[in-house]
PAVEX-670094 format. One record per residue (C-alpha): residue in three letters; x, y, z. Coordinates in steps of 0.25 Angstrom, whole numbers, plus 5000, padded with zeros to 4 digits. Layout:
% residues N
ALAXYZ...
//
This chain:
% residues 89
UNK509350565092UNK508850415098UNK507350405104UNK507350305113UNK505850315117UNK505650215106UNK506350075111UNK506149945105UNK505349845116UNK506049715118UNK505149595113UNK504749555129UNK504149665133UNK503349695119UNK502849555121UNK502449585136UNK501749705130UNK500949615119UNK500549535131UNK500049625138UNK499249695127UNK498849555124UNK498349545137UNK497749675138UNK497149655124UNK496449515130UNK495849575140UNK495149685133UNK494649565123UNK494149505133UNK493449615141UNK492749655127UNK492149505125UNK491649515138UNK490949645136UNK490249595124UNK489849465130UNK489249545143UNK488649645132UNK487949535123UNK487549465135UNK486649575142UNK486049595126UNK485549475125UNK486449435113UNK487149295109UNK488649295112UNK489249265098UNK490549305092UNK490749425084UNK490949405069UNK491549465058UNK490549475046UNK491149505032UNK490849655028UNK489949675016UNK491149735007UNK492249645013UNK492149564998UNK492949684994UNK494149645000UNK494249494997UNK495549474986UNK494849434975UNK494249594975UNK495549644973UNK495749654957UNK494249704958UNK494649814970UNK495749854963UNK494949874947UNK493849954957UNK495050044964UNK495550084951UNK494050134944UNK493950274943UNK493150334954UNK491850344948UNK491850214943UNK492250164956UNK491050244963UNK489950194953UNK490350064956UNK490150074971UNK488850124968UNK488350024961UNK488949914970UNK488449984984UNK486949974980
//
């Protein structure tokens, strides 16, 4: 039994079809910066870019955590909970 509902695309038009997404993908880029400079502009709020701030725990995931991630994963549970405690407060 062959299915030939499922037939590979030749390389032209899957690059037409990025293209396009592309393009569709712009636009809607596009149309969203405008919204929030029309919104910040009718609040009365300064036009600046958006950034990206560090989350408070993102230390956790730097390489030099990882021995340190791995000794804490292999803790029994309650050990492991205590700990959590005392470092939340």
């Amino acid at each position: 039994m062959q299915c030939d509902s499922v037939t590979p695309r030749d390389q032209r038009a899957v690059e037409q079809l990025l293209d396009r997404w592309s393009a569709i993908d712009d636009e809607a880029g596009r149309r969203a910066a405008e919204r929030r400079r029309e919104f910040l502009r009718r609040a009365g709020r300064p036009l600046t870019e958006y950034q990206f701030g560090e989350r408070p725990n993102e230390w956790v995931h730097r390489d030099w955590m990882r021995p340190l991630r791995f000794l804490y994963r292999n803790i029994p549970v309650g050990v492991r909970m205590q700990i959590k405690k005392r470092l939340a407060k």
